[in-house]
MOPAC internal coordinates of N, CA, C and O (Angstrom, degrees):
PM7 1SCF
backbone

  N    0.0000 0     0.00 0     0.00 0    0    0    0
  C    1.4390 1     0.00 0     0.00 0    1    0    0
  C    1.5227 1   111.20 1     0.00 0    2    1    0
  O    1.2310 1   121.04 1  -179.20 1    3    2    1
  N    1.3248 1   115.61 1     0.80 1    3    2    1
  C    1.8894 1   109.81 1  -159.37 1    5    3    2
  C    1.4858 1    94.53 1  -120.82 1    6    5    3
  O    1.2310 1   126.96 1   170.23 1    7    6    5
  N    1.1360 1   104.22 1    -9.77 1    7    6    5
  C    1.8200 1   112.13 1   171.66 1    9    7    6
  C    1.6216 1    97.20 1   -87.46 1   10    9    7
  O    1.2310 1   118.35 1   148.55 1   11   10    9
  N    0.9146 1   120.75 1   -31.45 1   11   10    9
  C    1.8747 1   118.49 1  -165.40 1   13   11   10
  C    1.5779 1    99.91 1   -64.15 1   14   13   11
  O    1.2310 1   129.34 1   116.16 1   15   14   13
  N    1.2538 1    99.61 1   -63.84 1   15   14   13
  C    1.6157 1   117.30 1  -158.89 1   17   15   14
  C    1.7950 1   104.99 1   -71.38 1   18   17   15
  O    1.2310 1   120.76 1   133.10 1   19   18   17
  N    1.5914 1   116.16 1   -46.90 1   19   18   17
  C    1.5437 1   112.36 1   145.55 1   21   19   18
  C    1.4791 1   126.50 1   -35.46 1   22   21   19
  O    1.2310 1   123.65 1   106.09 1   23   22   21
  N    0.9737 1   110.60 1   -73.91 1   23   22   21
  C    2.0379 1   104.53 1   160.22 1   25   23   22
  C    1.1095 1   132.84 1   -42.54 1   26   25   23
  O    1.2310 1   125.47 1   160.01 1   27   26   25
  N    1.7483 1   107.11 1   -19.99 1   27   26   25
  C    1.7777 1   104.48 1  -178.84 1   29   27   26
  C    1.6414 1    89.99 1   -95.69 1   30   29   27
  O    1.2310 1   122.66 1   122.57 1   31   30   29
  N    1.2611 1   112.50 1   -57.43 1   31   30   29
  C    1.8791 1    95.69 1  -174.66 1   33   31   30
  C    1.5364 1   105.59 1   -48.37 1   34   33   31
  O    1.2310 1   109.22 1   111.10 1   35   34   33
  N    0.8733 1   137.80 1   -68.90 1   35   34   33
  C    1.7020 1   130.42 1  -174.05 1   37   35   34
  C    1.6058 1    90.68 1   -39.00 1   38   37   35
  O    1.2310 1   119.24 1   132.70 1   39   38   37
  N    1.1042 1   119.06 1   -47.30 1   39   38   37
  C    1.9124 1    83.26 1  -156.24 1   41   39   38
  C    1.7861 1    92.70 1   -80.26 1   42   41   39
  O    1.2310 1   115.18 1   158.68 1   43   42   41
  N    1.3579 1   126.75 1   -21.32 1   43   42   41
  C    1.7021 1   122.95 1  -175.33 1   45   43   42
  C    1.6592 1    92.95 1   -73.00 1   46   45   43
  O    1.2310 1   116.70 1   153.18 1   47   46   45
  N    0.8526 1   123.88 1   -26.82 1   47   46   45
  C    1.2533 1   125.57 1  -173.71 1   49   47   46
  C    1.8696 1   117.83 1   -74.09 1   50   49   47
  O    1.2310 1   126.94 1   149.13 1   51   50   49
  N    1.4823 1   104.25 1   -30.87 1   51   50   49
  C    1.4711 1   114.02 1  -174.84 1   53   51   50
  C    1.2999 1   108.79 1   -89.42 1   54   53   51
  O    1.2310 1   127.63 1   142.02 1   55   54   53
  N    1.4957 1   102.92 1   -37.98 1   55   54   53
  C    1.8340 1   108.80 1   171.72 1   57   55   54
  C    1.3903 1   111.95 1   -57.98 1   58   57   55
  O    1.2310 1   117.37 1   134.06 1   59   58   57
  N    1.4166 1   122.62 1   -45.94 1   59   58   57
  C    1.6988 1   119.34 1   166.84 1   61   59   58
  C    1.3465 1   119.58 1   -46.70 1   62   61   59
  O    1.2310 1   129.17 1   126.35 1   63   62   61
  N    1.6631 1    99.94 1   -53.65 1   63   62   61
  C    1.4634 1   105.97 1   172.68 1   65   63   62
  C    1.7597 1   122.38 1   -36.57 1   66   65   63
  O    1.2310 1   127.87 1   111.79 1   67   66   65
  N    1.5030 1   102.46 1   -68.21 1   67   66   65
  C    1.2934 1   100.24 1  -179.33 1   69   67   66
  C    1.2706 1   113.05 1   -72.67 1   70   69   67
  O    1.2310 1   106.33 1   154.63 1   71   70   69
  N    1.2290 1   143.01 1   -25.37 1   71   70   69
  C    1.6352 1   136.43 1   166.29 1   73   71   70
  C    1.3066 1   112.16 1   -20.89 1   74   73   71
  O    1.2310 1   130.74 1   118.91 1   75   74   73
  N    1.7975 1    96.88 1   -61.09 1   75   74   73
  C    1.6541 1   138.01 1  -147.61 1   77   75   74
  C    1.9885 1    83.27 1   -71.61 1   78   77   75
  O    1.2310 1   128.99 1   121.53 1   79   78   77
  N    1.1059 1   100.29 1   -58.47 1   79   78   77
  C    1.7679 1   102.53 1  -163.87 1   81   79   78
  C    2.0398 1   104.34 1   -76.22 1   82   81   79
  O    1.2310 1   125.49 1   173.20 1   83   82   81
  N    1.2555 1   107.05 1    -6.80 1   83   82   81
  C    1.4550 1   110.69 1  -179.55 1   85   83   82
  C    1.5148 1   103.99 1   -69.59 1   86   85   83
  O    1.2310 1   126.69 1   109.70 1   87   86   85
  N    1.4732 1   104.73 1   -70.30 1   87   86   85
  C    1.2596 1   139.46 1  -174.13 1   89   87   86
  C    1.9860 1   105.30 1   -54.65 1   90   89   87
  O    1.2310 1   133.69 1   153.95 1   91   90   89
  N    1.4814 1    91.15 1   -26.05 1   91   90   89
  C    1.7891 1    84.98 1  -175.44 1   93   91   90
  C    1.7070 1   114.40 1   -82.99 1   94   93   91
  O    1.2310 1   135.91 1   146.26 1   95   94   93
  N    1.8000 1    86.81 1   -33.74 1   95   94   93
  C    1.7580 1    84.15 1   173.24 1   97   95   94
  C    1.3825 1   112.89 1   -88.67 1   98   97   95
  O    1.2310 1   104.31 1   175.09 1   99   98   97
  N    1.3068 1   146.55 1    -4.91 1   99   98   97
  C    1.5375 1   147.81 1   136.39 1  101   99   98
  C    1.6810 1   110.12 1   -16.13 1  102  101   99
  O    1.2310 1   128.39 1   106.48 1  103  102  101
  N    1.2439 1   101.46 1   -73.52 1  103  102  101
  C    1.4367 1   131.90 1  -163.27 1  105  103  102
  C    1.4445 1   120.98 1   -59.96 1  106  105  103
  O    1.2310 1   132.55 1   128.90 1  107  106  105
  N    1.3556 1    93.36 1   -51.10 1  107  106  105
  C    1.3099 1   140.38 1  -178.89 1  109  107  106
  C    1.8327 1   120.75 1   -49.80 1  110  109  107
  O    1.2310 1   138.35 1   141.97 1  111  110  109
  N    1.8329 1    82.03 1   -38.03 1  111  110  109
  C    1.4984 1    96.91 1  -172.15 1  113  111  110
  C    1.8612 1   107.76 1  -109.27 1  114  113  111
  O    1.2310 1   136.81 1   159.77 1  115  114  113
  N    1.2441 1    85.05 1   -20.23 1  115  114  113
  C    1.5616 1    98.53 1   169.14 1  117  115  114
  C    1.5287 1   126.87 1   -72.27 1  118  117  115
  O    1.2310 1   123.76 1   147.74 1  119  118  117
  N    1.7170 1   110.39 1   -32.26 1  119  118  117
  C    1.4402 1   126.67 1  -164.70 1  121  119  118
  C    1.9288 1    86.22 1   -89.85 1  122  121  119
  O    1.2310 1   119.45 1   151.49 1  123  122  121
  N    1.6721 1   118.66 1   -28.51 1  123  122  121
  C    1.6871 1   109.23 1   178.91 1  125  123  122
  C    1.1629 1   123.66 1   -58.54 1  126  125  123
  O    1.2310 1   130.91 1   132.37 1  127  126  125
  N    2.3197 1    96.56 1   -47.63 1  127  126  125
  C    1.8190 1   106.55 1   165.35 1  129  127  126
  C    0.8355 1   128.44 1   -42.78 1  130  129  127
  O    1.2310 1   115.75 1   125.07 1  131  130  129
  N    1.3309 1   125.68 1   -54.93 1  131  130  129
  C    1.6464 1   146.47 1   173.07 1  133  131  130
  C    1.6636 1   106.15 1   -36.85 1  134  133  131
  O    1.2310 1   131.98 1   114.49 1  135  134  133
  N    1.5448 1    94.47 1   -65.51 1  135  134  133
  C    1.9100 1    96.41 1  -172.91 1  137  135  134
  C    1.6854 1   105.67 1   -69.19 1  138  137  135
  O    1.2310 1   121.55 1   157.74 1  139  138  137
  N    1.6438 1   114.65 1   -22.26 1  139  138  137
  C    1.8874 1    97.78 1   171.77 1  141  139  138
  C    1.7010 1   105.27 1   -73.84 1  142  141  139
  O    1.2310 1   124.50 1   121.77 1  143  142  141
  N    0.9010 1   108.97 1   -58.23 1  143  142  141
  C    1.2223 1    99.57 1  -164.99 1  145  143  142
  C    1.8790 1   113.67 1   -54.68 1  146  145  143
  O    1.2310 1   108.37 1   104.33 1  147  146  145
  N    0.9653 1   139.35 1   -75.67 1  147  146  145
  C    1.5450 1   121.21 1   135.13 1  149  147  146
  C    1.6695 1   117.53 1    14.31 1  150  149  147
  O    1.2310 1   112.18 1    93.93 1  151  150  149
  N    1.0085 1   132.35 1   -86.07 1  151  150  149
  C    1.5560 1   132.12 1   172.75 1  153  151  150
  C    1.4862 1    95.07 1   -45.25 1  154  153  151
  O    1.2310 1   111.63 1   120.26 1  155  154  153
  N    1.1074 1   133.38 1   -59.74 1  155  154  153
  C    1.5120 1   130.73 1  -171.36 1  157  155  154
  C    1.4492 1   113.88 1   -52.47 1  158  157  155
  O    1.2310 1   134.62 1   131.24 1  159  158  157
  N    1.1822 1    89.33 1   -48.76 1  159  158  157
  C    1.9716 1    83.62 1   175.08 1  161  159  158
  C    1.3251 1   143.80 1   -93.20 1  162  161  159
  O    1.2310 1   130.23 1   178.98 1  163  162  161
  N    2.0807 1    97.87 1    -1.02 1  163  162  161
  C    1.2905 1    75.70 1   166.98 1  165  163  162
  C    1.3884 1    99.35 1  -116.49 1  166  165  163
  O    1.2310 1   118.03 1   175.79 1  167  166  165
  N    1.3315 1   121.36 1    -4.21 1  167  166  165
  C    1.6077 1   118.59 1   146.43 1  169  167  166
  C    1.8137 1   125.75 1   -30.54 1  170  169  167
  O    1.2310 1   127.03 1   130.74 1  171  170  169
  N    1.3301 1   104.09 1   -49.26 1  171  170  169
  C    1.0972 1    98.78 1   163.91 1  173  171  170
  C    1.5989 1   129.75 1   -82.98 1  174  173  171
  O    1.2310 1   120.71 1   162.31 1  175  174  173
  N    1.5408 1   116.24 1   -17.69 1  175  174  173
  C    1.3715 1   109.49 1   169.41 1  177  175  174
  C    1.5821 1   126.35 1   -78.01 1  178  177  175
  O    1.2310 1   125.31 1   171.85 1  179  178  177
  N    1.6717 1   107.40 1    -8.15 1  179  178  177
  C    1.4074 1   118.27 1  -164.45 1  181  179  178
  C    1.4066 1   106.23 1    83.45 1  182  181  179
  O    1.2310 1    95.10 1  -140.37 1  183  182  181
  N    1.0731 1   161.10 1    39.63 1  183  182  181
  C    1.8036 1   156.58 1  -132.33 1  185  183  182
  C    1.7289 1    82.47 1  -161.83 1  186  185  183
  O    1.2310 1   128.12 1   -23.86 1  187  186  185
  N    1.4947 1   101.97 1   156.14 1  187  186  185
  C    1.3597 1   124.66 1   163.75 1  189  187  186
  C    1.8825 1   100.89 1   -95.70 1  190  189  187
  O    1.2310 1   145.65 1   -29.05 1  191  190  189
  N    1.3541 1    67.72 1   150.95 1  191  190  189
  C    2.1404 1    85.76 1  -164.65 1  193  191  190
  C    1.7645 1    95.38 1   -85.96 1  194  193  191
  O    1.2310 1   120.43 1  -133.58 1  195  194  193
  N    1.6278 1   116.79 1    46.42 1  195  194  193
  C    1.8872 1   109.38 1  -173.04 1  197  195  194
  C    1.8106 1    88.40 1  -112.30 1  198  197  195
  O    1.2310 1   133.73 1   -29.04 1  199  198  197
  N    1.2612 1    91.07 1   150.96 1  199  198  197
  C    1.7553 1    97.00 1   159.19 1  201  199  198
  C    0.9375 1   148.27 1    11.55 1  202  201  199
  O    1.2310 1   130.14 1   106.01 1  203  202  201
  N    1.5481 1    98.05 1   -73.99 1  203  202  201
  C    1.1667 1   119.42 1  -157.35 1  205  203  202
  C    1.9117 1    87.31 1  -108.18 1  206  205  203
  O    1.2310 1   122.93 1  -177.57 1  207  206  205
  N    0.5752 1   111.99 1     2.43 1  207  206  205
  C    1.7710 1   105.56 1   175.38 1  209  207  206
  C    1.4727 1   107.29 1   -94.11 1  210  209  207
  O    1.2310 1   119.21 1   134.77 1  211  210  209
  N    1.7315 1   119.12 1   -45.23 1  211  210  209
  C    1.1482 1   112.01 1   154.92 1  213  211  210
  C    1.4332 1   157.65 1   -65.32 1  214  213  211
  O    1.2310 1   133.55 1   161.39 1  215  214  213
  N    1.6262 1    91.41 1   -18.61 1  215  214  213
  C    1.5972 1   126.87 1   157.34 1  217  215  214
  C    1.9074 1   103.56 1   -46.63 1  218  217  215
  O    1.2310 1   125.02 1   122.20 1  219  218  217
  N    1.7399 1   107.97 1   -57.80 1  219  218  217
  C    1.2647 1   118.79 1  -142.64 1  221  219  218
  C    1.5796 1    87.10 1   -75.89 1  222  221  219
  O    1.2310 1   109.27 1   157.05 1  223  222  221
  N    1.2741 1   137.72 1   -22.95 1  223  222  221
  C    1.5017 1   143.15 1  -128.05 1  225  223  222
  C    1.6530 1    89.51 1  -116.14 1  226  225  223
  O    1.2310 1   120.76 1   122.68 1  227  226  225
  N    1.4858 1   116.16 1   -57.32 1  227  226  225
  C    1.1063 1   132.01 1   173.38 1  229  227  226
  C    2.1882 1    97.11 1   -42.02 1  230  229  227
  O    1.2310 1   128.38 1    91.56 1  231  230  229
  N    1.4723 1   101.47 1   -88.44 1  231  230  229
  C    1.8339 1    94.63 1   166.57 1  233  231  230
  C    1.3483 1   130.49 1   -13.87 1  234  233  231
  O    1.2310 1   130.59 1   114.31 1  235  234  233
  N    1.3211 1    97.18 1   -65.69 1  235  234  233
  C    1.8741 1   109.13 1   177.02 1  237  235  234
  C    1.6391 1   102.29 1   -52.22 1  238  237  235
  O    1.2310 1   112.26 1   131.93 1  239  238  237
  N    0.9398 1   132.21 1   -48.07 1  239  238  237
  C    1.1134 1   133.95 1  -164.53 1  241  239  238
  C    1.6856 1   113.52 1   -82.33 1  242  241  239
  O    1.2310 1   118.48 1   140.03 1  243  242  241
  N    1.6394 1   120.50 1   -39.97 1  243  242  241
  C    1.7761 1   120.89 1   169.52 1  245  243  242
  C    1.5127 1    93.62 1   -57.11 1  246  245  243
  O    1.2310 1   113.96 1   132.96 1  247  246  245
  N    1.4094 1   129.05 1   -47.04 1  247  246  245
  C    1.3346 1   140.66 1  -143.93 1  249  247  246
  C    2.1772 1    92.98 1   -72.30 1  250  249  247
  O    1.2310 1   135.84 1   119.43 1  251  250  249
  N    1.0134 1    86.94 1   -60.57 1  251  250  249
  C    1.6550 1    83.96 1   171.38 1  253  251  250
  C    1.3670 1   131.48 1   -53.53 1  254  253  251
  O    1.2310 1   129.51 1   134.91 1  255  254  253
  N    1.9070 1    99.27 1   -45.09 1  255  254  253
  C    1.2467 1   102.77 1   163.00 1  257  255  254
  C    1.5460 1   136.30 1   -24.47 1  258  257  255
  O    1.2310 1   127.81 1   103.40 1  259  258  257
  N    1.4918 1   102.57 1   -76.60 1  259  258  257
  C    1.4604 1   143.35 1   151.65 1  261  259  258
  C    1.4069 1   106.80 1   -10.67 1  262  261  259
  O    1.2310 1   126.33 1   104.42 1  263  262  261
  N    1.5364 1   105.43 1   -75.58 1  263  262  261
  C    1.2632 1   108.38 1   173.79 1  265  263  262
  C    1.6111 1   127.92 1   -54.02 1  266  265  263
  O    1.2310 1   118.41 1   137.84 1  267  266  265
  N    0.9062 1   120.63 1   -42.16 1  267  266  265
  C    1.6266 1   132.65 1   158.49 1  269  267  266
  C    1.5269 1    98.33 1   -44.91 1  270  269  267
  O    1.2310 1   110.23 1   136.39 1  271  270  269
  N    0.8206 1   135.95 1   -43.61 1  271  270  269
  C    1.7561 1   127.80 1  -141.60 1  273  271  270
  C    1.6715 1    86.88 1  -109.19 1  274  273  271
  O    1.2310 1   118.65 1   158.94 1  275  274  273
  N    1.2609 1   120.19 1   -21.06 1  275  274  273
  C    1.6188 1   114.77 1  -171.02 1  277  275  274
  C    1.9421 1   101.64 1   -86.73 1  278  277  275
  O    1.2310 1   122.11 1   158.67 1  279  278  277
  N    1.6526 1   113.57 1   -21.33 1  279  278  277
  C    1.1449 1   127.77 1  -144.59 1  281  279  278
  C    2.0103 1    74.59 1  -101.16 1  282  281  279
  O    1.2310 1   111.85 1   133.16 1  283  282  281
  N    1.1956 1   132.96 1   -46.84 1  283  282  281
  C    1.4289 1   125.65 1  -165.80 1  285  283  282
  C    1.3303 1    96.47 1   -73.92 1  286  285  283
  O    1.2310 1   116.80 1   121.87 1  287  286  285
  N    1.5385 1   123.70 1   -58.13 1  287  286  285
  C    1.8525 1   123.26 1  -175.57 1  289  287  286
  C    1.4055 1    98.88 1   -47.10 1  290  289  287
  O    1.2310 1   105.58 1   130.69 1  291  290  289
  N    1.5135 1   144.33 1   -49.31 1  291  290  289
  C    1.3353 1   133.88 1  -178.75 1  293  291  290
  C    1.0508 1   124.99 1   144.32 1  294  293  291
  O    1.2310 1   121.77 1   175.01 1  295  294  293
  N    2.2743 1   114.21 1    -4.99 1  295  294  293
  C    0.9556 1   117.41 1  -151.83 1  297  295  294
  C    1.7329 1    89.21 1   -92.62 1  298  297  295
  O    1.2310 1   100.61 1   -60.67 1  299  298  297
  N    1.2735 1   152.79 1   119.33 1  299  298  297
  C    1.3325 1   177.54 1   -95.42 1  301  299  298
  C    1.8302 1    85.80 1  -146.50 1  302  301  299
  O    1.2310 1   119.73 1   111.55 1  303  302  301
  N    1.7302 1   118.12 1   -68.45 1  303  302  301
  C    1.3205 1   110.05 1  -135.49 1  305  303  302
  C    1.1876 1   101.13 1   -83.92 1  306  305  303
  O    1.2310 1   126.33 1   140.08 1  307  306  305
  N    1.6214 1   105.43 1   -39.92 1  307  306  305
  C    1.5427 1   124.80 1   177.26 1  309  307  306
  C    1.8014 1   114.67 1   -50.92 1  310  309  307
  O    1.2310 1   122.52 1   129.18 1  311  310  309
  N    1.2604 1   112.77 1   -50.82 1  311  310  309
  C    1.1873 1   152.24 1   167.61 1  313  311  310
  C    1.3796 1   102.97 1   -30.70 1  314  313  311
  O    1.2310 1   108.83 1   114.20 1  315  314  313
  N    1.3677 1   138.51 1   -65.80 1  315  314  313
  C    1.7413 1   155.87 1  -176.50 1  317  315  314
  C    1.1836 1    91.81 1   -94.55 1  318  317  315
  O    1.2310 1    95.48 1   172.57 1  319  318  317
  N    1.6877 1   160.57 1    -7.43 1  319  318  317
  C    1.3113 1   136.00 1   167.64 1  321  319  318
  C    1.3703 1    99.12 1   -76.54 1  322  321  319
  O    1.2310 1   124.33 1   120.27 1  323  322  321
  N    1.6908 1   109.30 1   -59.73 1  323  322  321
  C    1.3323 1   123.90 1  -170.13 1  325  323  322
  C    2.0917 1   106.23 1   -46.72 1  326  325  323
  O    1.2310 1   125.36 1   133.98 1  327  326  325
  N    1.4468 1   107.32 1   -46.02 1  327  326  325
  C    1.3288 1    94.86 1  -164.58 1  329  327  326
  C    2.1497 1    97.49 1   -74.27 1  330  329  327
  O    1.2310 1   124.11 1   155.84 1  331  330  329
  N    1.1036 1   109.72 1   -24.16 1  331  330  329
  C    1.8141 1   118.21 1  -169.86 1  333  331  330
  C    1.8347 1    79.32 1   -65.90 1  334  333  331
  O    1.2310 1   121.53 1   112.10 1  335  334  333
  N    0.7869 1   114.67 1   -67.90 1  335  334  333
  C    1.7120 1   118.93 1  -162.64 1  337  335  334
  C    1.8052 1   108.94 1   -55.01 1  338  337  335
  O    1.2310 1   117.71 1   170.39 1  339  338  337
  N    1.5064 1   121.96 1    -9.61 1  339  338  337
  C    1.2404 1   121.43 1   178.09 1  341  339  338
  C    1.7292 1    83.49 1  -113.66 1  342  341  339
  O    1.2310 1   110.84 1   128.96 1  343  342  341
  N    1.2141 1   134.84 1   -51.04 1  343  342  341
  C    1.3902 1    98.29 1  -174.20 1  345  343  342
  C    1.1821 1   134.02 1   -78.36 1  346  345  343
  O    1.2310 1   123.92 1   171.37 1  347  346  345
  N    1.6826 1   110.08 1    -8.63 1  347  346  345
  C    1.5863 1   115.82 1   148.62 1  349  347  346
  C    1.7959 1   123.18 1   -32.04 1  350  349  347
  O    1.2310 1   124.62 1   125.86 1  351  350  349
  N    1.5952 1   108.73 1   -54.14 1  351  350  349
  C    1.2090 1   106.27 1  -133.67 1  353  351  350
  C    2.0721 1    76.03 1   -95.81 1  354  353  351
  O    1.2310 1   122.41 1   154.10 1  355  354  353
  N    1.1096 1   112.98 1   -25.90 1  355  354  353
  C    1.8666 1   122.27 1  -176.77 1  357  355  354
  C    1.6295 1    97.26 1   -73.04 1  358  357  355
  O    1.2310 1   112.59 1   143.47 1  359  358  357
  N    1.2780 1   131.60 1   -36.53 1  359  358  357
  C    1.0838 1   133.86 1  -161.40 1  361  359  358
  C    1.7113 1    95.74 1   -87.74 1  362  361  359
  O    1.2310 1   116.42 1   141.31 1  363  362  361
  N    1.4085 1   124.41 1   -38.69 1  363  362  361
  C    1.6896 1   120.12 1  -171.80 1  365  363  362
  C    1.5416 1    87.09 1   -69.63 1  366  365  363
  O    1.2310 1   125.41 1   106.03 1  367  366  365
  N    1.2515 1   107.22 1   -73.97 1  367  366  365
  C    1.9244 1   110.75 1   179.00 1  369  367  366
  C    1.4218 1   125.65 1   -16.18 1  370  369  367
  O    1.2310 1   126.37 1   120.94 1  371  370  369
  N    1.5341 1   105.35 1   -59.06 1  371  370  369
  C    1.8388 1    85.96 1  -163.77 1  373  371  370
  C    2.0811 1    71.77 1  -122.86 1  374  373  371
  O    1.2310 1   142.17 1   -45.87 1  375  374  373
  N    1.6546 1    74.55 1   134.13 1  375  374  373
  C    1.7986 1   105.82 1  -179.09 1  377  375  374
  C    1.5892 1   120.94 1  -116.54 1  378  377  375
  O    1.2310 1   120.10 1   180.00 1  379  378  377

């Protein structure tokens, strides 16, 4: 009986194992993409790769959006605040 239950933990034990090591190189290789692409962009913008720089970049960028989308519906005034207010915040950012 002490051989049975030894053979069943080793094999419950190997199935975790490989779950554990499936799931790590998934992740693993996903969390590297994530950090190249990141180095890539703000390598190329001149920007530090912290938080709040990508926070600010992410803004600059809805903020332009916005402005584009206010400038096609028709609104002119709305339209040039929104895009002045994203190239404010893109223009302090990358120096």
């Amino acid at each position: 009986m002490d051989g049975f239950f030894n053979w069943l933990g080793e094999a419950i034990g190997n199935v975790i194992r490989a779950l554990v090591n499936g799931l790590h190189a998934i992740f693993g290789n996903l969390w590297q993409a994530i950090d190249g692409f990141v180095d890539g962009l703000t390598g190329s913008l001149g920007i530090s790769d912290s938080i709040f720089s990508i926070a600010a970049l992410v803004v600059g960028v809805l903020l332009l959006i916005s402005g584009i989308r206010s400038l096609v519906r028709g609104g002119i005034v709305g339209g040039i605040v929104w895009l002045l207010l994203g190239l404010l915040i893109l223009s302090w950012l990358i120096r």
